[in-house]
BAMIRO-834959 format. One record per residue (C-alpha): residue in one letter; x, y, z. Coordinates in steps of 0.5 Angstrom, whole numbers, plus 500, padded with zeros to 3 digits. Example, Ala and Ser with C-alpha at 12.3 -4.5 7.8 and 13.67 -1.06 7.14 Angstrom:
2
A525491516 S527498514 
END
This chain:
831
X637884191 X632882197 X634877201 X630871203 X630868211 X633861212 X628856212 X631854218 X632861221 X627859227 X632854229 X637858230 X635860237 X634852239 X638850245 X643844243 X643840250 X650837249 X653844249 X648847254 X650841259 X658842258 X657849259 X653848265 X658843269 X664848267 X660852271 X658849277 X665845277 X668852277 X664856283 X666849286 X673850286 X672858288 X668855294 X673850296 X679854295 X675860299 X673856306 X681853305 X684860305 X679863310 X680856315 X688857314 X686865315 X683864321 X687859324 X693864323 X689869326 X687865332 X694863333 X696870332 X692872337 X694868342 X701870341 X698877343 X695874349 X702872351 X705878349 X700882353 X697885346 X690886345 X688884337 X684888332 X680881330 X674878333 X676872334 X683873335 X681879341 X676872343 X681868344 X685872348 X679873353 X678864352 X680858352 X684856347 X681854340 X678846340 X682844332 X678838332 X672841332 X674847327 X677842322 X669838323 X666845321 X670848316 X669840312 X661840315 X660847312 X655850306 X656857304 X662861307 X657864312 X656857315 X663855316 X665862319 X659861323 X660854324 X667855326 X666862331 X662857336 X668852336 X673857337 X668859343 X668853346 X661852344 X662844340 X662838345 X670837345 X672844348 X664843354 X668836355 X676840356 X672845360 X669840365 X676836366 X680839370 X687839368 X686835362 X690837356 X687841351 X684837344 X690836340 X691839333 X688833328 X694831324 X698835318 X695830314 X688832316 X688839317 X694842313 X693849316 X693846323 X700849326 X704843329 X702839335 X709839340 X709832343 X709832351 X711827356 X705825360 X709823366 X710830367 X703832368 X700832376 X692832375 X691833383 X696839383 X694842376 X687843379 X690846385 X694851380 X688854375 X694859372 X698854370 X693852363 X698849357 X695851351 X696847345 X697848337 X702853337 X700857343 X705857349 X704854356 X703860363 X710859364 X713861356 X707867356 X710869362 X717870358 X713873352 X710878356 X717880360 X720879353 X715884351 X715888357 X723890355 X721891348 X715897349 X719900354 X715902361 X709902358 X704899363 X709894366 X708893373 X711886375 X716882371 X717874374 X722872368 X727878367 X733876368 X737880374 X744883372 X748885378 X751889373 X744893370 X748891364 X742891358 X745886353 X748882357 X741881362 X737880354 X743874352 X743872360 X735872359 X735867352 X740862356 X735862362 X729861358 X733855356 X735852362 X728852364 X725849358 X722855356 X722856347 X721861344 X719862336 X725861332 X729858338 X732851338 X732847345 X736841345 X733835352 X737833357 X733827360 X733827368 X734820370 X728820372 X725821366 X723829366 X725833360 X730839361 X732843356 X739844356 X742851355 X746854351 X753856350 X751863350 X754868356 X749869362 X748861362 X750858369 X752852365 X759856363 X762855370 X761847369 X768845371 X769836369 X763836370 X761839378 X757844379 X760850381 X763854387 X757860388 X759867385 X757873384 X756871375 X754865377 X748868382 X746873376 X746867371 X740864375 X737870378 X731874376 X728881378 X721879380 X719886381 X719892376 X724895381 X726891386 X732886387 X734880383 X732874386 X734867387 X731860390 X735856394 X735848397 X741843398 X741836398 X747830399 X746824395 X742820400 X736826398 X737825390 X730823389 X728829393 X731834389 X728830383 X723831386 X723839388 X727841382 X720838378 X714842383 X718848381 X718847374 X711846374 X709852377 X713857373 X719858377 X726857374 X730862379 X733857382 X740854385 X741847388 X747847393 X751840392 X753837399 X758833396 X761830390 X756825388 X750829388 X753835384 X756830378 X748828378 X746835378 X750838373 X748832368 X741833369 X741840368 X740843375 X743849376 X748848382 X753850386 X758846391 X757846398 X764843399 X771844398 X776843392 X779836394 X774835398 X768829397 X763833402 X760839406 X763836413 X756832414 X757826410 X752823404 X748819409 X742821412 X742826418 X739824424 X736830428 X739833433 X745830431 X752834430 X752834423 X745836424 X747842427 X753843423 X748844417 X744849420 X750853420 X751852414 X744853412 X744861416 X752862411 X747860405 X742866408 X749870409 X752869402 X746871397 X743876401 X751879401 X750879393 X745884393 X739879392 X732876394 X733870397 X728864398 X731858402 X728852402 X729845405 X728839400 X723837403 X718843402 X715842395 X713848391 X706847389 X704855387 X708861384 X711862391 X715869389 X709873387 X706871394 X713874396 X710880392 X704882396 X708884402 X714889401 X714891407 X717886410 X724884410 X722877412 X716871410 X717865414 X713859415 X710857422 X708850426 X702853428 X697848427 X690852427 X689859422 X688865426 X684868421 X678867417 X676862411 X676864404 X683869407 X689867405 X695873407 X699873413 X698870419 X694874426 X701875429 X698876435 X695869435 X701865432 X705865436 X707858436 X714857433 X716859427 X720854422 X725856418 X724851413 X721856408 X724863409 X724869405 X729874406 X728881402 X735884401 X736889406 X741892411 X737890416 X736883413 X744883412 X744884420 X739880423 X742875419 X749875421 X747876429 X743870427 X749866425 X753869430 X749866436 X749859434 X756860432 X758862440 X754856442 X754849438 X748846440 X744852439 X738850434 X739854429 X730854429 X731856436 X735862434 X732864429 X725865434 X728868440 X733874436 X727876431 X721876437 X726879443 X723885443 X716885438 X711887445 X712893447 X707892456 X701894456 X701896448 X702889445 X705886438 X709891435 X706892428 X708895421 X705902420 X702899414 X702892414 X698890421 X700883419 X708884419 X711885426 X717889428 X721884432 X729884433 X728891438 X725893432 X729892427 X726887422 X720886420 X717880420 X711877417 X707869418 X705866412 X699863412 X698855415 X693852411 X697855404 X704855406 X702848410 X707843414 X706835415 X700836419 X696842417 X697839411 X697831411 X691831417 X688837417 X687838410 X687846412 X687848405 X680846404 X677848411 X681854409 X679855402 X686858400 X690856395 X696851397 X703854395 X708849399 X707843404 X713842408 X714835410 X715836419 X709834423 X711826421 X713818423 X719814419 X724819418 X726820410 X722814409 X716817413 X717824408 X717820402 X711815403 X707822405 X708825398 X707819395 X701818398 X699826396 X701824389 X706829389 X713824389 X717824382 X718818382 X721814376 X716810372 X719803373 X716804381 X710803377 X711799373 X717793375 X713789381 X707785382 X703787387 X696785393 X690789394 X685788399 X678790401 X677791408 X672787411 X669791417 X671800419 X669803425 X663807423 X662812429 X661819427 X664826431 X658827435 X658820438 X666819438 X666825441 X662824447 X667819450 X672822454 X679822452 X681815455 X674812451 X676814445 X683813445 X681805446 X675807440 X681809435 X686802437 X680798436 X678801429 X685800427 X685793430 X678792426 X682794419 X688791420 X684784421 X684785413 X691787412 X695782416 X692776411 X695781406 X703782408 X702774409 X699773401 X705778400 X711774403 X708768399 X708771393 X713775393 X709782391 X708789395 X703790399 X698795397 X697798403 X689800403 X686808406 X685807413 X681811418 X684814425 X679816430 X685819434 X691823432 X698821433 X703826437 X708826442 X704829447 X697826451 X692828446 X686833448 X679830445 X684825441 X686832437 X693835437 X693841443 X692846438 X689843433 X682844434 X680845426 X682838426 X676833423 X676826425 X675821423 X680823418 X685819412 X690816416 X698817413 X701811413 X706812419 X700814424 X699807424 X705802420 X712806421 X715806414 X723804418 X719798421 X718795414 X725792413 X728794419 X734789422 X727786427 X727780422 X730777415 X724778412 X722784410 X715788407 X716791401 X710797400 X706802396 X702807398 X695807398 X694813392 X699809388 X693806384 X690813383 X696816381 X697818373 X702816373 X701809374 X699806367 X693804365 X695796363 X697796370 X690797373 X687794368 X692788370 X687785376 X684779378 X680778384 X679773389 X673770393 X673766398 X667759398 X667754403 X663751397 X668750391 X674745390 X677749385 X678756381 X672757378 X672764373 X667769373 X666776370 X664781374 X663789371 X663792377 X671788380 X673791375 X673786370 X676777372 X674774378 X676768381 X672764387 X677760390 X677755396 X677758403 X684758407 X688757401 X695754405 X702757401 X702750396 X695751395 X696759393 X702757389 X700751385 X692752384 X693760382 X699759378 X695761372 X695768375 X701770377 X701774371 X697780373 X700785376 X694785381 X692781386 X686783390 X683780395 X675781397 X675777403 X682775406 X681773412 X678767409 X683767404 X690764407 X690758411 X697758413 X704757411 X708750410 X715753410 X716754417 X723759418 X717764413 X713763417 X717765423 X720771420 X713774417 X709773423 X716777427 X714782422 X707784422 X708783431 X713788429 X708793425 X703791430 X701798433 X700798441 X696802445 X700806450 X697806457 X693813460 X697817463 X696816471 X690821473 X691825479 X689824485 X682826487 X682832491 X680831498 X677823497 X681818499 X680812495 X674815491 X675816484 X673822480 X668823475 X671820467 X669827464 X673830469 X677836466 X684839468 X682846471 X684851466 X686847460 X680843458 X684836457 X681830460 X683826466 X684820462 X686813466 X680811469 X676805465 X670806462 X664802464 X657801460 X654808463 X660812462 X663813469 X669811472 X669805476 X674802483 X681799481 X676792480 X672795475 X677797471 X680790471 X674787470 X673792463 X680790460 X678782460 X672784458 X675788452 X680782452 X675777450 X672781445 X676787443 X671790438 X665791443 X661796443 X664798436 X659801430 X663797425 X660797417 X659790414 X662789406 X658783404 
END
């Protein structure tokens, strides 16, 4: 039977559109979801990848992966611009694409984190937005020193999983001990063992990356708050922690245990080695302080020595590894908690016993650095120890000029420092040698009570170091250490600019003309005793204080109206006694604006800010030479006066009147600590002999309200018609000279004015000159030098041409400079 074609046989092959559009739509939908879950799991893969191989970076590994190997040569991934590239992408090749240029640093974020030094890198977007992204750990943004951190390019925190310099140097220990000997060198973070116990040193090793807020992955961290708000972490209940020889909350006497719960090896095959300072409670915010530091630069082999009770109770409750210094039944070492007053017998009685400091730990068989609280770490101090084996001694200088080339920062010349070695900063590298020098050391100024033990010190390690007519007796293979003690000892000068005192650092500023790295300020060469020395770290930014300094006063700024303006050529063509005389005025000039401040101040009951002052001449002990310090010739004037060279911290509110200063520094604004809503918080007043009334104005460039005020406001009229500002916390006055016109409370008056007199620096007289040789009466020329020494004559007064006049000239120039002490000054007018 044949068969016979459907008449509709040709329609059997016509598309039906409603089919065809569903099968079409299923279709994208699905390469949708595949597209969609693929750039998911290649962003969650990359994101593992990058985070894995920054834990090799840490763990000194290298990657198979390419972006992984990248990261481990680069900076960290920027996830903001990663998460922006997976969401922006096309095709699987534009998002790897897209994303590799992220992870490289190439979006503007990551150009913006390079350009920023310091600053922390972006933050992870949160979980919400990017579900891959690891979790951001949350840090406390009064722990960060910008000005600091830019001087430590090894210290670069590292977000989103990654570990910060001070936890990748304990991954690569951690991973060093795990590989065996393979390609190990140096290990910063080890734990000692005095006993070379292997499972000890690793639980020992565990607790002590605890104590120094190190976490490991898979470890847990509980916080301990520093009073001043630093975050420790405390340790665990683990052997090897120093914590364990806690008694009712004290801190320990010092043993051997105690020593190896701190101490780490900081060379493959050297000695453990351990940092110590000591304190009494009068110095507590200096521990804060250099307990901070050491932290921020990776150290956490460190011991404070309590000097009496009180300080050690503060110790132990803040997580500070410690040890006491005093007696069972005892409150204090014998010095007392007060400040000690240099020379005095408690002064000389805790040189002893920092020298049985030195005595003890060296006699447990490790390497000590001994330090005073007053000297703040700024770089990884023990690494620089490493550099120089062969001495069994490092010790700083108050030499106050490098002796060896810019750009070099190892050892001091000891042919040319031979200034006074200071003790303050002293590494002693275990030795029998060590061990002797140290016990002959404390042997001496035991035979003698007022023997300084910095004097001491000098003269046993360089009796013998010159041999006549050979010279410095040097180390066969380190030219730069000596052999002092008859041979014995071998001693090395750390560098000046880098291992800084108050004036090579504070004045000088040597670690820029030297172009070194600076890893420790210690605060000599300076004014006002404790209140000196804090207000100098505060002015570097470098005090750890606590944020209610910042935050619970209210406060006076001021501009300054006119500033000497001489440069170094025409300053330095004075002699000594012209410049002496340049330098008082130019300081006069400036206070002229200060003054009407304090008294701004006193009414208003706020603190003076005290603005950046210039000094034309530094201040010493001795005649100056140029208006520099004999010897400090890299000295650049004009240069930024500490505050103590021109106002004394201790006359602030000392008993000369009732009423007393209070201050911040002149960085306290510029400092990240200070909070953002205190500056912003500002007003600032103009002075206008033509308004009646405040008349408000907004000015961009003053940093925002501006209020012109009548000139020569009286105490009433301040409080009355500036009574709507009294809440900002700053006042800033453009031109105060104009602004106070007087008190009405008299006894205010009275105690004011005895305090600024009392602040008023005084020009001390010239020295009297010699008598001209075979002259008579004659006077000698002013630029007349002291033979062999180049110091100038000074005493003789200054005319119009330059030279010395008779005693009625000299007379007649200081009325001359009395009815117009500003003469002949380069001033710079701020309208």
């Amino acid at each position: 039977m044949s068969r016979t074609p459907h008449s509709s046989s040709s329609q059997g092959f016509r598309l039906r559109p409603l089919p065809v559009l569903i099968t079409l739509a299923g279709g994208v939908l699905l390469v949708l979801i595949y597209t969609s879950y693929h750039q998911q799991h290649r962003l969650s893969q990359s994101l593992h990848t990058e985070q894995r191989g920054r834990s090799d970076l840490a763990l000194g590994l290298d990657s198979s992966s390419s972006i992984s190997s990248f990261s481990s040569r680069h900076a960290p991934a920027d996830w903001h611009a990663v998460w922006r590239a997976a969401k922006a992408a096309g095709t699987e090749q534009e998002f790897i694409s897209a994303m590799a240029q992220s992870v490289r640093g190439g979006g503007a974020d990551n150009a913006q984190l390079s350009t920023s030094a310091g600053a922390s890198p972006a933050s992870c977007p949160p979980q919400r937005d990017c579900p891959a992204c690891p979790a951001t750990a949350t840090t406390d943004s009064t722990q960060q020193l910008p000005h600091t951190r830019q001087q430590r390019p090894q210290r670069v925190d590292q977000q989103a999983g990654g570990v910060t310099g001070t936890a990748a140097s304990a991954a690569t220990a951690a991973a060093s001990k795990a590989g065996g000997k393979a390609g190990a060198k140096t290990d910063y973070s080890g734990t000692y063992s005095l006993d070379d116990d292997e499972e000890e040193e690793g639980k020992e090793s565990g607790a002590s990356a605890a104590a120094s807020g190190i976490v490991r992955p898979g470890e847990a961290s509980t916080a301990v708050a520093l009073s001043n708000g630093t975050a420790a972490a405390a340790p665990a209940a683990a052997g090897g922690n120093w914590t364990r020889f806690v008694v009712d909350g004290q801190c320990p006497p010092v043993s051997k245990e105690l020593a190896a719960a701190v101490a780490r090896r900081h060379t493959a095959a050297g000695n453990g080695a351990v940092i110590v300072t000591w304190a009494n409670f009068a110095l507590w915010d200096f521990v804060r302080t250099w307990v901070f530091h050491a932290k921020d630069v990776g150290l956490s082999n460190f011991l404070v020595g309590a000097m009496d009770a009180a300080i050690g109770k503060e110790l132990v409750a803040a997580g500070v590894p410690c040890f006491a210094m005093f007696e069972q039944g005892s409150n204090h070492s014998g010095v007392g908690a007060d400040h000690l007053q240099w020379g005095g017998e408690a002064f000389h009685k805790m040189g002893r016993q920092k020298i049985t400091l030195a005595q003890l730990f060296l006699g447990l068989g490790l390497d000590l650095l001994l330090v005073d609280v007053d000297a703040v770490l700024l770089g990884d101090v023990m690494s620089y120890m490493d550099r120089y084996p062969q001495a069994d001694v490092l010790v700083t200088s108050d030499q106050l000029a490098s002796t060896i080339p810019a750009g070099d920062d190892g050892l001091e010349d000891p042919d040319k420092a031979q200034s006074p070695m200071n003790i303050g900063f002293m590494f002693f590298r275990h030795s029998d040698r060590t061990v002797k020098f140290v016990d002959s050391w404390l042997a001496a100024i035991n035979a003698d009570p007022k023997y300084w033990d910095q004097n001491a010190f000098n003269d046993l390690a360089r009796m013998g170091w010159a041999e006549p007519g050979k010279g410095i007796r040097r180390h066969p293979d380190q030219p730069r250490v000596f052999l002092g003690a008859n041979g014995t000892l071998a001693v090395g000068v750390l560098p000046v600019a880098s291992f800084s005192g108050g004036h090579t650092y504070y004045v000088q500023r040597l670690y820029e003309v030297q172009r070194v790295q600076p890893y420790a300020v210690h605060c000599t060469f300076q004014y006002g005793a404790n209140p000196g020395k804090r207000n100098r770290l505060r002015e570097a930014r470098l005090f750890h204080d606590p944020p209610s300094y910042y935050t619970d006063d209210t406060y006076v700024s001021v501009e300054l109206r006119r500033v000497p303006s001489a440069t170094w050529a025409d300053h330095s063509a004075k002699n000594n006694s012209a410049m002496k005389r340049y330098h008082f005025r130019g300081l006069d000039m400036q206070l002229d604006s200060v003054w009407p401040a304090v008294r701004v101040a006193a009414v208003t009951n706020r603190s003076l800010i005290v603005p950046k002052l210039a000094c034309y001449c530094d201040k010493y002990w001795t005649e100056l030479d140029k208006c520099r310090v004999p010897g400090a010739g890299q000295t650049r004037l004009p240069y930024l006066c500490p505050m103590d060279h021109v106002l004394d911290p201790i006359f602030m509110d000392d008993p000369a009147s009732p009423w007393a200063l209070r201050w911040r520094e002149h960085s306290f604004l510029d400092n990240s600590r200070c909070p953002d809503w205190v500056r912003q918080s500002r007003v600032t007043f103009i002075s206008s002999a033509t308004v009646t009334k405040p008349v408000e104005k907004w000015v961009v460039q003053e940093g925002g309200l501006v209020v012109v005020v009548p000139a020569n406001l009286t105490q009433g009229a301040v409080k009355e018609l500036l009574k709507p500002y009294t809440q900002y916390k700053i006042w800033h006055l453009k031109d105060p000279e104009q602004f106070f016109g007087g008190f009405d409370d008299k006894e205010l008056e009275r105690t004011v004015e005895a305090r600024i007199n009392h602040l008023r620096p005084v020009m001390p007289p010239d020295p009297s000159p010699p008598p001209p040789a075979g002259a008579g009466n004659a006077t000698a020329p002013a630029n007349a030098t002291t033979a062999g020494t180049g110091t100038v004559t000074a005493g003789a007064a200054i005319t119009g041409n330059g030279t010395a006049g008779t005693a009625n000239a000299t007379a007649g120039a200081a009325a001359a400079a009395a009815t117009d002490k500003n003469a002949g000054m380069l001033t710079a007018v701020h309208e």
